[in-house]
ZAMARPA-429966 format. One record per atom (N, C-alpha, C, O): residue in three letters; x, y, z. Coordinates in steps of 0.2 Angstrom, whole numbers. Example, Ala and Ser with C-alpha at 12.3 -4.5 7.8 and 13.67 -1.06 7.14 Angstrom:
# ZAMARPA-429966
GULO   aa     xx     yy     zz
GULO  ala     66    -28     39
GULO  ala     62    -22     39
GULO  ala     66    -16     39
GULO  ala     71    -17     42
GULO  ser     64    -11     35
GULO  ser     68     -5     36
GULO  ser     64      0     39
GULO  ser     67      6     40
# end
This chain:
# ZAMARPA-429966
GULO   aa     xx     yy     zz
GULO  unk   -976   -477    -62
GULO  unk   -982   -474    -66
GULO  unk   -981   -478    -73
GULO  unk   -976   -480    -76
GULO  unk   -988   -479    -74
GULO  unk   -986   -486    -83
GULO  unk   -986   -481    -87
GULO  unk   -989   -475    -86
GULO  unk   -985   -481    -93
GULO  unk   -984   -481    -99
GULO  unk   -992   -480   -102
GULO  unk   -997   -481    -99
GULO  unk   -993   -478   -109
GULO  unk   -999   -475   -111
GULO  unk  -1002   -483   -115
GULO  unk  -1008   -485   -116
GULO  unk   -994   -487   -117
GULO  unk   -994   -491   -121
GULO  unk   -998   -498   -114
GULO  unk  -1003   -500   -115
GULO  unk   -993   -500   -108
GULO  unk   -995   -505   -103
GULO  unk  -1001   -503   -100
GULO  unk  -1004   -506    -96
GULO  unk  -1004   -496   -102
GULO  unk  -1011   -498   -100
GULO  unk  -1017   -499   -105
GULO  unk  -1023   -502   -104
GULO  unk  -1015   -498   -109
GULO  unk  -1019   -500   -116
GULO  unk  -1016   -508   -115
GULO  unk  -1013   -506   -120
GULO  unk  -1015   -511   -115
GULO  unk  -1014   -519   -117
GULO  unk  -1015   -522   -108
GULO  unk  -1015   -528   -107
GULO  unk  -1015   -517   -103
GULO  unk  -1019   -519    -97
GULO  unk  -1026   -521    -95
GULO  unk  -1029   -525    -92
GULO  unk  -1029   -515   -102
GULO  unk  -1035   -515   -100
GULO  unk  -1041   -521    -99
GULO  unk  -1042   -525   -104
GULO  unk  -1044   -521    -94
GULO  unk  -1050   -526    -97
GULO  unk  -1056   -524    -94
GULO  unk  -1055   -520    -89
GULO  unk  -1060   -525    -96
GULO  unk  -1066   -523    -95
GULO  unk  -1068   -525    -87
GULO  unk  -1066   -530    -85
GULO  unk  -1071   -522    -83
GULO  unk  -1072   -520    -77
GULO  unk  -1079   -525    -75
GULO  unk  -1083   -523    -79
GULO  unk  -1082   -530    -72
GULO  unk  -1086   -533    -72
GULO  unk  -1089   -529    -65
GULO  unk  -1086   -525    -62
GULO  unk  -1098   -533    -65
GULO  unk  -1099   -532    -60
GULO  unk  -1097   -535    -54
GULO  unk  -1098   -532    -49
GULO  unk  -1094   -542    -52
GULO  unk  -1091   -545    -47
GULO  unk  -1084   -540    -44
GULO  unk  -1084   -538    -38
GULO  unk  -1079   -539    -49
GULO  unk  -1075   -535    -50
GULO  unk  -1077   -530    -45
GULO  unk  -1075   -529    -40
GULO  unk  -1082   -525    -48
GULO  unk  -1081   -519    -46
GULO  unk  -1084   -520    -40
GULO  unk  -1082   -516    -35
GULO  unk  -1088   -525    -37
GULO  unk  -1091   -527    -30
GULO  unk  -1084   -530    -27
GULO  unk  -1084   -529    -21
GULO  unk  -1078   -534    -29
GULO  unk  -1073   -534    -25
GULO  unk  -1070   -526    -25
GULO  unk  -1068   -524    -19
GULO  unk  -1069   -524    -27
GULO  unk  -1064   -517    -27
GULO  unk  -1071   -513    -20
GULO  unk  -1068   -513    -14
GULO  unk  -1075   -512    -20
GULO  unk  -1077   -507    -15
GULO  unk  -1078   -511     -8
GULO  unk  -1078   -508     -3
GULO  unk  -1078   -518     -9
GULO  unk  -1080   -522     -2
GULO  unk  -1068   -521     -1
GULO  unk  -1066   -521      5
GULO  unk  -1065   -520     -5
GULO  unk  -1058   -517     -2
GULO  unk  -1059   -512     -2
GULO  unk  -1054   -510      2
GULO  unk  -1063   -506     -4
GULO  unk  -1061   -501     -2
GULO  unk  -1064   -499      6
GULO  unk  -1061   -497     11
GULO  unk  -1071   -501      7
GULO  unk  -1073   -501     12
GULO  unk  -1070   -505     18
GULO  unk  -1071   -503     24
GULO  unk  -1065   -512     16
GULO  unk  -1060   -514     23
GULO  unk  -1057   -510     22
GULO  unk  -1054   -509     27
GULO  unk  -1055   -507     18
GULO  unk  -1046   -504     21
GULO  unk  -1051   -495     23
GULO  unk  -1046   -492     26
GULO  unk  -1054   -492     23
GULO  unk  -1055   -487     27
GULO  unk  -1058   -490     34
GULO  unk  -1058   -487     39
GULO  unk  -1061   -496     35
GULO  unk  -1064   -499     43
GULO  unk  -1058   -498     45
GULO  unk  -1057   -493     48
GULO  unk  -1051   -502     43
GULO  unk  -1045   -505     43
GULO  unk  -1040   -498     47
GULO  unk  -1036   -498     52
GULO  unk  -1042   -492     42
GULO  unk  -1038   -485     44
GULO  unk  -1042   -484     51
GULO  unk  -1039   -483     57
GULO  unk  -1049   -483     52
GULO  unk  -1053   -480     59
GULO  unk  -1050   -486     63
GULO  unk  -1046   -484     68
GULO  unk  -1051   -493     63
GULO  unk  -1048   -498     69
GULO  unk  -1039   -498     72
GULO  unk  -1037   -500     78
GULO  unk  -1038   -495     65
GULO  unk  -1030   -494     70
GULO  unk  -1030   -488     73
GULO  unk  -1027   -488     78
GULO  unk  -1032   -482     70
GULO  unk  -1032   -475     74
GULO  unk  -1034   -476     79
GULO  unk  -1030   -474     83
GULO  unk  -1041   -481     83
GULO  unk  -1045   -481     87
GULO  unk  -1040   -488     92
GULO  unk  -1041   -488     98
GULO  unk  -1036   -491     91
GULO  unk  -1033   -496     94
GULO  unk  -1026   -491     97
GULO  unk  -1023   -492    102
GULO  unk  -1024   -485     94
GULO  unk  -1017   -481     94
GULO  unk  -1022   -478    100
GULO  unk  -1020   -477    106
GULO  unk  -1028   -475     98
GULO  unk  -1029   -472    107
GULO  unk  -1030   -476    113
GULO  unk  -1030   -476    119
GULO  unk  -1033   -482    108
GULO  unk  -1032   -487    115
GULO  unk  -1023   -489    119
GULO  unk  -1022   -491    125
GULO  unk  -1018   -489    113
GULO  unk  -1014   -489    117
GULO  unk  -1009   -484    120
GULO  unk  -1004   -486    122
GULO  unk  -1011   -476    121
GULO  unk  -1009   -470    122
GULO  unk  -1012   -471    129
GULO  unk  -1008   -470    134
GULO  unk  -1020   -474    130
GULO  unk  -1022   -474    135
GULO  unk  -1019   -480    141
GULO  unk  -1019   -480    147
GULO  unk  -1019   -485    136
GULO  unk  -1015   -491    141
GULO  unk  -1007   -488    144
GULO  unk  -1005   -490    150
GULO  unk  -1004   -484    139
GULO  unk   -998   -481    143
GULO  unk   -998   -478    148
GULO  unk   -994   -479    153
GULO  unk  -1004   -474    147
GULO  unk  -1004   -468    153
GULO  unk  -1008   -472    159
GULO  unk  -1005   -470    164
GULO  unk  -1012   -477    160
GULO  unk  -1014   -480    165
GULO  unk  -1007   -485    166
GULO  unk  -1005   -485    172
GULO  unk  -1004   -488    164
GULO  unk   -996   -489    167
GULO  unk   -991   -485    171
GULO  unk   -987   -487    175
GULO  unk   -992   -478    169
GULO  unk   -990   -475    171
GULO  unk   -993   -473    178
GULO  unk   -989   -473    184
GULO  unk   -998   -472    177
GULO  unk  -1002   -470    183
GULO  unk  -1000   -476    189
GULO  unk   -999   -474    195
GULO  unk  -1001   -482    186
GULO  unk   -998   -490    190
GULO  unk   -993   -486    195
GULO  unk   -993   -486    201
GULO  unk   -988   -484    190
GULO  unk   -982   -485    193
GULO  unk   -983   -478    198
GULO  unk   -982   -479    204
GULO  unk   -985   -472    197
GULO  unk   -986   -467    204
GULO  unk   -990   -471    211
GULO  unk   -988   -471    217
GULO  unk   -996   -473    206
GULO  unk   -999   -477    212
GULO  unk   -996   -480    219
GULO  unk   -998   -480    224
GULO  unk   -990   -484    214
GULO  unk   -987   -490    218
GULO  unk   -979   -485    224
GULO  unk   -976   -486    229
GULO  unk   -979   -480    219
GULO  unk   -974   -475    224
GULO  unk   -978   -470    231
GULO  unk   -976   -467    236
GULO  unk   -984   -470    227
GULO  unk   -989   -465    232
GULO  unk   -988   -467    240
GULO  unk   -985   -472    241
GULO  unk   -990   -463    245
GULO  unk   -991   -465    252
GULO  unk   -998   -468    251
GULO  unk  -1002   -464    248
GULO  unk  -1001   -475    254
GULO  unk  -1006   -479    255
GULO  unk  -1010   -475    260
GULO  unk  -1016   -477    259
GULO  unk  -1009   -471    264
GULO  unk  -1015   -469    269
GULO  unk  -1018   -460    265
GULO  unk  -1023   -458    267
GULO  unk  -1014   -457    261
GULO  unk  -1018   -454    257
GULO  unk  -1021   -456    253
GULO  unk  -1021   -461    250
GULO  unk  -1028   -450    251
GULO  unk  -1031   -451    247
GULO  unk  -1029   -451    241
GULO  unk  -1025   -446    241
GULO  unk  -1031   -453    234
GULO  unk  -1029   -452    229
GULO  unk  -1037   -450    223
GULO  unk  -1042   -453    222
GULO  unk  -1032   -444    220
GULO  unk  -1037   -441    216
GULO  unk  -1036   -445    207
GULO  unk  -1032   -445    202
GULO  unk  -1042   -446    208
GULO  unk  -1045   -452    203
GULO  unk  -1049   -450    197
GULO  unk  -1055   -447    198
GULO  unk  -1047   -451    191
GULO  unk  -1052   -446    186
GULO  unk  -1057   -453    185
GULO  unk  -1056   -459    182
GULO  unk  -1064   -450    187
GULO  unk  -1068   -455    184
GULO  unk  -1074   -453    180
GULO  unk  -1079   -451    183
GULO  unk  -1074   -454    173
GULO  unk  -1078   -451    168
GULO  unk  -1075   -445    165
GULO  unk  -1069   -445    162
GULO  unk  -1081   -438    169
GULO  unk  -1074   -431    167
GULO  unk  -1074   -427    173
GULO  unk  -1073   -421    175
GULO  unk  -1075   -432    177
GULO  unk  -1074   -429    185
GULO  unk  -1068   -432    189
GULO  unk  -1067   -438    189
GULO  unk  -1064   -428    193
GULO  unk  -1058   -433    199
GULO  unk  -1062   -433    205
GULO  unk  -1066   -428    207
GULO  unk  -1061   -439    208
GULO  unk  -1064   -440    213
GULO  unk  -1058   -441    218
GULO  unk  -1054   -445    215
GULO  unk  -1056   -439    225
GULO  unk  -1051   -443    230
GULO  unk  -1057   -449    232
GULO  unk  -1062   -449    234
GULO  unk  -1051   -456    231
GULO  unk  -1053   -463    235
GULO  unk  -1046   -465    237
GULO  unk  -1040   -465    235
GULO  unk  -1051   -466    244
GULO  unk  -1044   -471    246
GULO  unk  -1041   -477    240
GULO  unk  -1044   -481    236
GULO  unk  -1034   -475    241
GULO  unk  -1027   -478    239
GULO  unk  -1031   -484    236
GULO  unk  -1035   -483    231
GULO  unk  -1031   -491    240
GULO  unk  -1034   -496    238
GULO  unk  -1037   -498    232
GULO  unk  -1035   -501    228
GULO  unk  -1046   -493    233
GULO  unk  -1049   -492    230
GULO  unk  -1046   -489    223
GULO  unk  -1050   -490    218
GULO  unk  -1041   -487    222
GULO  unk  -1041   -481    216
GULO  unk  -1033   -489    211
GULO  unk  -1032   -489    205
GULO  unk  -1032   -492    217
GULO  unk  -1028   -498    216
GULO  unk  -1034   -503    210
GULO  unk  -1033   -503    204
GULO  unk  -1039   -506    215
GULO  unk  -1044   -510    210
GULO  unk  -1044   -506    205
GULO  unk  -1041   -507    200
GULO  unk  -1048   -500    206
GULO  unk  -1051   -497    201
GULO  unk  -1046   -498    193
GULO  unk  -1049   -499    188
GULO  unk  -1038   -496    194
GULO  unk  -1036   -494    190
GULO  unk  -1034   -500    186
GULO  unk  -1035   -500    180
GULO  unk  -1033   -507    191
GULO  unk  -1034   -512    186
GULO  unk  -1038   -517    181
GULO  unk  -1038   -521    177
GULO  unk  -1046   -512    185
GULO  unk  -1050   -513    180
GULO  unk  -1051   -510    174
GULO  unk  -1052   -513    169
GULO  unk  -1049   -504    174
GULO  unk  -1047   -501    170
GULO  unk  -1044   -503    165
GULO  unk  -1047   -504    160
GULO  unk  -1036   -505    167
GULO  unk  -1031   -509    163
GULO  unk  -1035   -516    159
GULO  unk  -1034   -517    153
GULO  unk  -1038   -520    163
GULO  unk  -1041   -526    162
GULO  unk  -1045   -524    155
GULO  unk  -1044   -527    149
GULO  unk  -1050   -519    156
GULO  unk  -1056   -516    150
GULO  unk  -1053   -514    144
GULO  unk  -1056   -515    139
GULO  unk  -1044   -508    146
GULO  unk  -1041   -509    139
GULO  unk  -1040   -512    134
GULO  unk  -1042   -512    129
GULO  unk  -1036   -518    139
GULO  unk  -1034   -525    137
GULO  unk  -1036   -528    131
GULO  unk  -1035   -529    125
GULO  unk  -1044   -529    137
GULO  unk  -1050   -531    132
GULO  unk  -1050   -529    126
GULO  unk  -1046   -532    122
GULO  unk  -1052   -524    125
GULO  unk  -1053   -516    120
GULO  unk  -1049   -519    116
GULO  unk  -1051   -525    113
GULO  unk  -1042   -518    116
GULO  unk  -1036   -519    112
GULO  unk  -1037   -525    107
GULO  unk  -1037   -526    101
GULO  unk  -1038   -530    114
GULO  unk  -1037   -537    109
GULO  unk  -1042   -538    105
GULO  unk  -1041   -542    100
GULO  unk  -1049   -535    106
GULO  unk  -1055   -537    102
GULO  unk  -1054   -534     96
GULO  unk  -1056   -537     91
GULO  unk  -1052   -527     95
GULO  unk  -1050   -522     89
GULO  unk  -1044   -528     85
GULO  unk  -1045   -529     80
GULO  unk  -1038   -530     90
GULO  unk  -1032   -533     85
GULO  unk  -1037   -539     82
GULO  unk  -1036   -540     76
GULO  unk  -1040   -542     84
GULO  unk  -1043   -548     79
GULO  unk  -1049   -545     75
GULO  unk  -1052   -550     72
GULO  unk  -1050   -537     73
GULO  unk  -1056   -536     70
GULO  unk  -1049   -534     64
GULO  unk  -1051   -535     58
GULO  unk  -1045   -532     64
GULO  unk  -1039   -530     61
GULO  unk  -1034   -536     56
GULO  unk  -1030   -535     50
GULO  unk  -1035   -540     61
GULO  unk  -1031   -546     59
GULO  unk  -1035   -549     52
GULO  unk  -1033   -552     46
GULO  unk  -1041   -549     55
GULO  unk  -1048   -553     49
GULO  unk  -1047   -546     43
GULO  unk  -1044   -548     37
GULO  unk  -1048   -540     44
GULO  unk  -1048   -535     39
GULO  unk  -1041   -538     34
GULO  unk  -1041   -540     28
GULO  unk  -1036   -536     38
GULO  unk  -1031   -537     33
GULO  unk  -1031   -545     30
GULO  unk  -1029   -545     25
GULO  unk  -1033   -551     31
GULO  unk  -1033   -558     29
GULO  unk  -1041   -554     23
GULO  unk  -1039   -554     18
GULO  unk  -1044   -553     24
GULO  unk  -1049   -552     20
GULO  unk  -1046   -547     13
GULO  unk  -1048   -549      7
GULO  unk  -1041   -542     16
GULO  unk  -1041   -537     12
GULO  unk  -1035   -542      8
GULO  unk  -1034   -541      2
GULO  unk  -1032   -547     10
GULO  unk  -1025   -549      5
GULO  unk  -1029   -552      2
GULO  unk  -1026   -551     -4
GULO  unk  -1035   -556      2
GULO  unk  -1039   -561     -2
GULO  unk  -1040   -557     -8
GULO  unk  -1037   -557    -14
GULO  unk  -1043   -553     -6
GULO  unk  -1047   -549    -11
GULO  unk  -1040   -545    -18
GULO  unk  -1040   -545    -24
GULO  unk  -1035   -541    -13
GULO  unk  -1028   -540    -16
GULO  unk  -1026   -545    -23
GULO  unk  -1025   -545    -29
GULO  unk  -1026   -551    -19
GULO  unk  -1024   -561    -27
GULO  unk  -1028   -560    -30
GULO  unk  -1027   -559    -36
GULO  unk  -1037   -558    -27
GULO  unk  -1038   -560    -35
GULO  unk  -1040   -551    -37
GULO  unk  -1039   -552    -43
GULO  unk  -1041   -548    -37
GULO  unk  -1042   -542    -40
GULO  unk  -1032   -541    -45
GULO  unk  -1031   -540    -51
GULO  unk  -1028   -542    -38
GULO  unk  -1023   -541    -46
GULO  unk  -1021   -547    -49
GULO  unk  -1019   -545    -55
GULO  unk  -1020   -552    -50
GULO  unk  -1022   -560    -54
GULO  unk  -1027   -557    -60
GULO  unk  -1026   -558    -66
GULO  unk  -1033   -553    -58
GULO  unk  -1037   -552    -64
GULO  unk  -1036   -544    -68
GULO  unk  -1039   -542    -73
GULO  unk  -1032   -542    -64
GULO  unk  -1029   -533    -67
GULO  unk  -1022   -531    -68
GULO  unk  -1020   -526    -70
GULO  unk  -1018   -536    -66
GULO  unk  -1010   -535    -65
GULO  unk  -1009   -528    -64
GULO  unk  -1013   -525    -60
GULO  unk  -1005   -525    -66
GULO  unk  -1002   -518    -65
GULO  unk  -1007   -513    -65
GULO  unk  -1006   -509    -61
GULO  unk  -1013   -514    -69
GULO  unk  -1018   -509    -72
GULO  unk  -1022   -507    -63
GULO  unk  -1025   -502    -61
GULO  unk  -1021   -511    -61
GULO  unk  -1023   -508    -53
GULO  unk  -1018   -507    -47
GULO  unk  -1012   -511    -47
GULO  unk  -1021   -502    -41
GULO  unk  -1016   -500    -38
GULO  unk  -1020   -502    -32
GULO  unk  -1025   -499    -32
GULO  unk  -1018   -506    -28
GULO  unk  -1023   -505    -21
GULO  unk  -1016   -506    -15
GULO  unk  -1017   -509    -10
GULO  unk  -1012   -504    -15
GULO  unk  -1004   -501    -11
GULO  unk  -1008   -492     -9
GULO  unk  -1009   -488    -12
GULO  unk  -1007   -492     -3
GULO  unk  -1008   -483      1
GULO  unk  -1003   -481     -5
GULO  unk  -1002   -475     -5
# end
C-alpha cells in the first residue's frame, strides 16, 4: 500500500490513450479469466475421455458399450464406440490448442500493454490480480 505522500508525487494526469490502454487490459484480462476457466473444463473433459480410453481398452470387444452422445447413452458396438471416442479426443485436442494460442496472444498483449501503462504510472497503478 503507498503512502499519502508516493501518491501525490505519482500522480499524472490520466490521458485519453491511457485510459483506452487500461480498459482494452482490462477487457484482455477478463476474456484471459473466461479462456482459462473454459480450457480447465476442456481439460476435465480430456481427463475423463482418457479414462474412458482406458476402460474401453479393458472392456470385452463383443459387448456393447454404452456411449453417452449429446445427453443420451446410446449401446454401440465396441469398435464404433472405439472410433467415436477418439474423435472425440481428437475435437478436445483441437479445442485445447485453439483456446492456448488465444491465451498465449492475451497474455503477450496483456504484457505489452502492462511496460507501457507502468513506464507511464509506475507504482500509482496496479494491474497484478
Amino acid at each position: 500500500q503507498l503512502s499519502q505522500e508516493e501518491e501525490a508525487d505519482d500522480s499524472k494526469e490520466v490521458t485519453w490513450e491511457d485510459q483506452q490502454r487500461i480498459n482494452t487490459f482490462s477487457k484482455l484480462n477478463t476474456r484471459m479469466r473466461s479462456l482459462v476457466e473454459n480450457m480447465n473444463n476442456l481439460k476435465a473433459k480430456k481427463e475423463a475421455l482418457d479414462d474412458l480410453n482406458t476402460e474401453l481398452e479393458l472392456a470385452d470387444e463383443d459387448q456393447p458399450v454404452l456411449y453417452k452422445v449429446g445427453e443420451a447413452f446410446l449401446h454401440i458396438p465396441h469398435h464404433r464406440a472405439m472410433k467415436r471416442l477418439e474423435s472425440d479426443q481428437a475435437q478436445v485436442d483441437g479445442e485445447i490448442a485453439k483456446l492456448t494460442e488465444v491465451v498465449d496472444q492475451c497474455e503477450r498483449d496483456m504484457k505489452a500493454l502492462k511496460v507501457a501503462l507502468y513506464a507511464r504510472f509506475g507504482n500509482a497503478i496496479n494491474l497484478d490480480e
